[in-house]
PLY file of the C-alpha trace (Angstrom):
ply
format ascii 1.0
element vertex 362
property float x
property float y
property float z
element edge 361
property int vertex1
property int vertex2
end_header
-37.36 24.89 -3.64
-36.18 21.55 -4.69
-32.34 20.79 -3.93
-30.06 18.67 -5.43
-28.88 15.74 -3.39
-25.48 13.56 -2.55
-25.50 10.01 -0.71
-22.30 9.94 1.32
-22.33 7.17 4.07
-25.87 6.38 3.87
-26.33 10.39 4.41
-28.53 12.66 2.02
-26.93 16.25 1.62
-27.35 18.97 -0.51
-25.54 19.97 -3.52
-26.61 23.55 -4.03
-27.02 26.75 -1.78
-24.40 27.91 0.92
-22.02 25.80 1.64
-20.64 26.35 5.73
-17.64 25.59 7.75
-17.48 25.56 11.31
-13.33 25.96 12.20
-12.93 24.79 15.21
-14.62 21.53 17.55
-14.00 22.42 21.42
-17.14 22.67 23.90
-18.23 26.09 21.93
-17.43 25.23 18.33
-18.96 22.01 18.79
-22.34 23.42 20.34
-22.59 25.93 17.70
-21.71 23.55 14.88
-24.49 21.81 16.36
-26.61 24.76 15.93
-25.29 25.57 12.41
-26.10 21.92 11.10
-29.66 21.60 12.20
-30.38 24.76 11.05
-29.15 23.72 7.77
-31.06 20.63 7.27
-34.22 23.30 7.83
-33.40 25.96 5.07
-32.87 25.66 1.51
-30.58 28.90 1.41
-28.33 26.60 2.46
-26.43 23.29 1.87
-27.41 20.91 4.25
-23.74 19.22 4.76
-21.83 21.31 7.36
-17.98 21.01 8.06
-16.56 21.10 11.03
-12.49 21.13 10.90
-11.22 19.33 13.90
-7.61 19.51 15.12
-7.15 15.86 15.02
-5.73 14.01 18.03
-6.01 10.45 19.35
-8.68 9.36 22.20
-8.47 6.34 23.74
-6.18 5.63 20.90
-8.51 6.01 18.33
-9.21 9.42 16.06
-11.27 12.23 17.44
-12.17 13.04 13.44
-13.32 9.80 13.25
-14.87 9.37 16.34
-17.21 12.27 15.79
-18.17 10.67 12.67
-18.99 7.49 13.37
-20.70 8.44 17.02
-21.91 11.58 16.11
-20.17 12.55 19.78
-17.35 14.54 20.46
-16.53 12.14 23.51
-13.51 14.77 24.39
-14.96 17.98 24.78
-18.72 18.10 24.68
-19.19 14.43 25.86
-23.12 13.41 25.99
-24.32 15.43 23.75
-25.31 13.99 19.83
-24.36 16.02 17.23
-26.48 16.02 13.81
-25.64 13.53 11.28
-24.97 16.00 8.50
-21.87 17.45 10.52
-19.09 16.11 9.26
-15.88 16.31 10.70
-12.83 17.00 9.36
-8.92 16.75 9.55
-7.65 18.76 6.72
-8.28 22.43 7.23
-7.89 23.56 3.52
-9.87 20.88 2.50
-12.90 21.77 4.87
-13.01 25.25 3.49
-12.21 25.47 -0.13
-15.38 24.74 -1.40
-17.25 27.09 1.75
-19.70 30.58 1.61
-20.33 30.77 5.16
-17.11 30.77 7.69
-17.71 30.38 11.09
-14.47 31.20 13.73
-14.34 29.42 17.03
-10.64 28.61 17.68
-8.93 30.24 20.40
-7.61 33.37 19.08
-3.84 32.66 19.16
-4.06 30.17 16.53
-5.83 32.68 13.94
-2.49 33.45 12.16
-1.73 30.14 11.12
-5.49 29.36 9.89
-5.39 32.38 7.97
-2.02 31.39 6.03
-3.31 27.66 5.70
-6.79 28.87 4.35
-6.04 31.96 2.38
-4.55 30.04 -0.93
-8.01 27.99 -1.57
-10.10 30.86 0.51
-13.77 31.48 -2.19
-13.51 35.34 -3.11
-16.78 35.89 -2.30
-17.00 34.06 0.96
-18.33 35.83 4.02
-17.05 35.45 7.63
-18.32 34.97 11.19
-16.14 34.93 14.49
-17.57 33.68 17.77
-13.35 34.36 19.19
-13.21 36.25 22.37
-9.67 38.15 22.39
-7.86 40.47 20.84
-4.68 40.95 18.38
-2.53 43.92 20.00
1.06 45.46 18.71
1.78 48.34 20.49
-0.99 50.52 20.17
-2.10 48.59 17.27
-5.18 46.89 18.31
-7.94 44.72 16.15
-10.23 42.40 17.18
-10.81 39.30 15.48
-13.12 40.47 12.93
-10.90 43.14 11.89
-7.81 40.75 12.16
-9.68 38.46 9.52
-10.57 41.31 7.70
-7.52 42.33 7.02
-5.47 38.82 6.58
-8.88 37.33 4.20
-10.11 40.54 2.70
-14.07 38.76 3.60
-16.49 40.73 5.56
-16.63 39.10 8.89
-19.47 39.30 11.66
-19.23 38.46 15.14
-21.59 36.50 17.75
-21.43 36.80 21.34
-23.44 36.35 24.37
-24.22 34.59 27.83
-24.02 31.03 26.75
-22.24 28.21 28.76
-21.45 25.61 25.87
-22.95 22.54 27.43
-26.13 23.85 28.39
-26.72 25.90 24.82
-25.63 22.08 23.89
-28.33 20.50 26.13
-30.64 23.17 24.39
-31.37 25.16 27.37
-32.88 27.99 26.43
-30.39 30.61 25.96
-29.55 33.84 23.28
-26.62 35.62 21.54
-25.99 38.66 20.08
-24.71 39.31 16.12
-22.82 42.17 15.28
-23.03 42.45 11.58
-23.87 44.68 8.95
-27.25 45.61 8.02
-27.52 43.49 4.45
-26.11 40.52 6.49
-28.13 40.61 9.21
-31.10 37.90 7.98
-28.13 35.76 6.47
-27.25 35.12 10.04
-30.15 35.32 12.08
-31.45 32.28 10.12
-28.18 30.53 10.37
-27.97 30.86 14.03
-32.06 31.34 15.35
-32.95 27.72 17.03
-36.34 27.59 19.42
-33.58 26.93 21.99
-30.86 29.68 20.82
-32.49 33.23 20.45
-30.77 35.93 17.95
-30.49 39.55 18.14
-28.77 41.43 15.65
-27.38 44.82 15.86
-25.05 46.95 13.56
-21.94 47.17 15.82
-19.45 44.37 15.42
-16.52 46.15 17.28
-18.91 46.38 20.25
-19.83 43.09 20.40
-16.71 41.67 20.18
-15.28 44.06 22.78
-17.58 43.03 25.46
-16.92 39.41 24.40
-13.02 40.21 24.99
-12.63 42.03 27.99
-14.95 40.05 30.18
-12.80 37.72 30.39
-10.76 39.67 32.58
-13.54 40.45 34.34
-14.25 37.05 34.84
-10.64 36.29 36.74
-11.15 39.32 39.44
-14.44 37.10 40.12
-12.69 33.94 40.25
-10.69 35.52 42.81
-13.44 36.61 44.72
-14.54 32.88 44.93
-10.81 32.10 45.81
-10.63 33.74 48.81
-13.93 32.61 49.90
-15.72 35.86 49.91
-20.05 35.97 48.48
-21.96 37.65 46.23
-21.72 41.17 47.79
-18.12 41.53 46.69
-18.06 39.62 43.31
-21.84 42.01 42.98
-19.50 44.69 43.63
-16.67 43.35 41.15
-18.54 43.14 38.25
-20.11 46.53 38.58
-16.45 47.94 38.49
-15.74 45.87 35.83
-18.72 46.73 33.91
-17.74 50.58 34.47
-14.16 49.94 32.98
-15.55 47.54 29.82
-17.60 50.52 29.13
-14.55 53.18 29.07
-12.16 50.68 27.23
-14.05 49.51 24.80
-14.75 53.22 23.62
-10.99 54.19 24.60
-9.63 51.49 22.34
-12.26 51.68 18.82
-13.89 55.12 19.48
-17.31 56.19 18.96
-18.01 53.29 16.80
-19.32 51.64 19.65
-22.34 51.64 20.88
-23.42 52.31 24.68
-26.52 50.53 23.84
-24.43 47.08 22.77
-23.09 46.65 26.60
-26.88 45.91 27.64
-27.35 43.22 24.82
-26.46 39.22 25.49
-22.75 40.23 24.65
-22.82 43.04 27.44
-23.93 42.17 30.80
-25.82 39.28 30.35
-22.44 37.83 29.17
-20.51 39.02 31.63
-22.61 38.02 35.11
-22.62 34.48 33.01
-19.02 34.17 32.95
-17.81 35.62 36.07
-20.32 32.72 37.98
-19.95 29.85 35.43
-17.02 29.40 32.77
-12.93 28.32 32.88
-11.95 31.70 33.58
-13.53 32.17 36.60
-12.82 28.68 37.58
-9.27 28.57 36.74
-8.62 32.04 38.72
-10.33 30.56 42.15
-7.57 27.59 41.83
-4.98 30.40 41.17
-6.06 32.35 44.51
-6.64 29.13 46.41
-3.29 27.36 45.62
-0.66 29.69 44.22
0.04 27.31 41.07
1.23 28.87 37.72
-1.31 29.42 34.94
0.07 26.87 32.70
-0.33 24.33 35.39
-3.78 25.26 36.34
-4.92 25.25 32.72
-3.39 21.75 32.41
-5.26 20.41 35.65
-8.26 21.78 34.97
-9.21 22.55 31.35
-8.64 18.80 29.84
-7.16 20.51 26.96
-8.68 23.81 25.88
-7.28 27.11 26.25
-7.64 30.04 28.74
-8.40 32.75 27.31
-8.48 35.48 30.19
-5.07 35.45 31.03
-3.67 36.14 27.22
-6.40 39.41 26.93
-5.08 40.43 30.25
-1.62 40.68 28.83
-2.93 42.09 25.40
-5.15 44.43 27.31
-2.14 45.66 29.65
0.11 46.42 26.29
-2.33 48.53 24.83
-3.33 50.58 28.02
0.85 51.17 28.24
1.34 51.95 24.51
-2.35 54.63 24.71
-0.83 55.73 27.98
-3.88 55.20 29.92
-2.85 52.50 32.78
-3.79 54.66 35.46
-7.38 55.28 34.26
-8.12 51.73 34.19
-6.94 50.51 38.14
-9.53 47.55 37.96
-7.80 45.75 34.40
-4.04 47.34 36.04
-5.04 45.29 39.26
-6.09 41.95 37.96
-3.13 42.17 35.50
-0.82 42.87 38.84
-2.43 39.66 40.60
-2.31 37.40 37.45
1.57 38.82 36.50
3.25 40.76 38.64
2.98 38.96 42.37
0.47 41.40 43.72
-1.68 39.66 46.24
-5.35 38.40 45.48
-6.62 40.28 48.44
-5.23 43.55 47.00
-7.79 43.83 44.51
-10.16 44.58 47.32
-8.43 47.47 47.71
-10.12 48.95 44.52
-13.39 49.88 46.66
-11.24 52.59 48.59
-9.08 53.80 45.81
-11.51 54.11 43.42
-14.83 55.67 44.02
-14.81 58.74 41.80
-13.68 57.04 39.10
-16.27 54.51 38.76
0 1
1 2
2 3
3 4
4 5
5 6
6 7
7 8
8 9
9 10
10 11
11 12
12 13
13 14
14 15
15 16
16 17
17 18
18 19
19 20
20 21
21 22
22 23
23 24
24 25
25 26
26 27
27 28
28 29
29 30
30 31
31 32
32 33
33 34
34 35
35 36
36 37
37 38
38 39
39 40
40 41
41 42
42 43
43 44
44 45
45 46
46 47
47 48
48 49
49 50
50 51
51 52
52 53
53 54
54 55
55 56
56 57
57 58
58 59
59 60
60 61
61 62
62 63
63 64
64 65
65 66
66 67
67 68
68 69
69 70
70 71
71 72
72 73
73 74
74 75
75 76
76 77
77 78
78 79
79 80
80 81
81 82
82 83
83 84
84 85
85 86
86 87
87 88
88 89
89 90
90 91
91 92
92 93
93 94
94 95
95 96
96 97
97 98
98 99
99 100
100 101
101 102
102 103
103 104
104 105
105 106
106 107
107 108
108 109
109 110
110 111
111 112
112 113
113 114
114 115
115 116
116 117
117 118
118 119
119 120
120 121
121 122
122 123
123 124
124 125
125 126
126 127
127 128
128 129
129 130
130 131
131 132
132 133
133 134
134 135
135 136
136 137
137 138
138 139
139 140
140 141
141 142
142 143
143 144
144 145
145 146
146 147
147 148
148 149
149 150
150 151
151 152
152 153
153 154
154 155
155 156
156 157
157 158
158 159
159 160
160 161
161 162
162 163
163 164
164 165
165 166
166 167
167 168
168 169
169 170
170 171
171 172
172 173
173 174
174 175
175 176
176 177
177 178
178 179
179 180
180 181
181 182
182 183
183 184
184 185
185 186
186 187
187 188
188 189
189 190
190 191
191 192
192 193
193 194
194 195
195 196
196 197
197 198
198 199
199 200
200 201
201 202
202 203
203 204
204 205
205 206
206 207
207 208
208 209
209 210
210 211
211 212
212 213
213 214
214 215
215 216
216 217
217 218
218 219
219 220
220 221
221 222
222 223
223 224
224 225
225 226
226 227
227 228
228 229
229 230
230 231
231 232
232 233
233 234
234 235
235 236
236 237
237 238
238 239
239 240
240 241
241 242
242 243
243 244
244 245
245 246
246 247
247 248
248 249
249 250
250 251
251 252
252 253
253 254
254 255
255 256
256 257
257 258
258 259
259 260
260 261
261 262
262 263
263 264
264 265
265 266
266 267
267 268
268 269
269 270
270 271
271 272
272 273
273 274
274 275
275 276
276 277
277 278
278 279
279 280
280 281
281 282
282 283
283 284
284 285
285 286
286 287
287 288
288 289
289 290
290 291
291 292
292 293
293 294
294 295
295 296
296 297
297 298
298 299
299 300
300 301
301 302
302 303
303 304
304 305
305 306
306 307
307 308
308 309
309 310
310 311
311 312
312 313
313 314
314 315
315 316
316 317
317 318
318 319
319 320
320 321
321 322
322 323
323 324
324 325
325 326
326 327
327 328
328 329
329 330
330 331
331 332
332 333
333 334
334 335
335 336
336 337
337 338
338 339
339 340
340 341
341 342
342 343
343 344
344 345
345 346
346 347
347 348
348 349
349 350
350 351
351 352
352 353
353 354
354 355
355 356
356 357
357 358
358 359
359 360
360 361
């Protein structure tokens, strides 16, 4: 297939097929981005220009949009690592989408409400959607995931991807894989969107699933920083995620039913995901400063995180609300215990406690 093509900057791009936009440019959106544009310089389904919209701010004094397109670097959060030359970055969020098929999530989840009421008015009908958000939207005992929030606010079908990936080694092309939740007719779109020799793609029909496990290990991921925090080994954060895993399982069914699968929680998403994050990742490092110092979470996050967001502590709270609104607290003492630490003054070295308390019901 022969496809149309643009100079822009001394660049070649395509003028026909899919067009994508990445929204979003931390560590994570920019690895994936990374993934997204080489795979689109390889396939003619799609156009080989891929936006990236990038929440401008200044570096060194000088733009980060601009930086990343004149380095091909994002020097702030994924410094190191060159980024194809067909990414383009860009400042104006309506502008990188109007034209787009393919969306592609990967801001923290907070910030979803005001990209859907910039992006809606110039949104393409027939666009299709992807998160890669961990979290979850929760009013009462109202609760959506991303994919179903963007559902809802875009009226696009939306996918989700998820799995044990560390952004600067799936950067460094280490080899590495992710799970899609997505339905069936979508599932090829995808795979061949996000498949790299480095980057391996499984598919499988249960997007709720996915992004559940993708959610809720986060909080996971804090108990284990605490572990690490009060200098205890891999015996007890072994025995943490176990627990954890047990009470992923139970919520994620508790909250969206029979929709999903058991078989999802052993994918990438599931526990491959999970041990990832609760020995690598900001959540786990930002709770062992929280046990070893006693600083707030907003100062932490500030120290530590150059900028991004943690996302543990926010699905903690969501998480909390919606076991309180189901009436279920008291069937889910690991997520009530690590929401007591984070919020409520309880001690680190309570959640140890759990192993007595709890045996039956996990």
């Amino acid at each position: 297939m022969i496809r149309a093509l643009s100079i822009k900057n001394g660049r070649r791009f395509s003028t026909s097929a899919k067009k994508i936009t990445v929204i979003g440019s931390g560590n994570w959106g920019c690895a994936i981005a990374k993934i997204v544009a080489e795979n689109a310089a390889e396939h003619s389904q799609f156009s080989s220009e891929v936006k990236m919209w990038v929440f401008d701010e200044k570096v060194n004094g000088e733009s980060l949009v601009d930086i990343i397109n004149s380095k091909n670097e994002n020097v702030k959060y994924l410094p190191g690592i060159n980024l194809p030359s067909n990414l383009i970055a860009e400042r104006d969020l309506q502008t990188s989408v109007q034209d787009a098929d393919l969306l592609i999530f990967i801001s923290p989840h907070q910030f979803l409400p005001r990209v859907c009421d910039d992006i809606l008015p110039v949104l393409k009908s027939n666009a299709a959607g992807l998160t890669c958000i961990k979290g979850m939207f929760v009013k009462g005992d109202d609760i959506k995931l991303p994919s179903a929030y963007l559902n809802s606010r875009l009226n696009i079908p939306v996918s989700a991807l998820s799995g044990a990936n560390i952004a600067k080694d799936v950067a460094a092309e280490e080899m590495s894989e992710a799970t899609i939740g997505t339905a069936n007719e979508e599932a090829e779109l995808w795979k061949s969107l996000f498949n790299r020799p480095y980057f391996s793609i499984r598919t499988v029909p249960d997007i709720e699933g996915v992004e559940a496990c993708g959610a809720l290990k986060n909080v996971v991921a804090l108990a284990a920083g605490f572990v690490d925090g009060m200098g205890l080994g891999s015996n007890t954060k072994s025995a943490v995620i176990r627990m954890g895993m047990a009470e992923i399982i139970r919520l994620s069914q508790t909250f969206f039913g029979e929709t999903v699968q058991s078989s999802t929680f052993w994918e990438s998403c599931g526990i491959a995901d999970l041990i990832t994050t609760c020995f690598s990742g900001r959540n786990r490092k930002c709770a062992e400063a929280f046990a070893k110092t006693g600083d707030s979470w907003d100062k932490i996050e500030a120290d530590l995180l150059n900028g991004q967001k943690l996302q543990g502590t926010l699905t903690t709270m969501e998480v909390y609300e919606a076991m309180e609104a189901l009436g279920v607290v008291n069937q889910f003492p690991f997520f009530a215990k690590v929401h007591g630490i984070c919020f409520k003054g309880e001690k680190v070295e309570s959640l140890l406690e759990l192993f007595q308390e709890n045996e039956l019901k996990n």
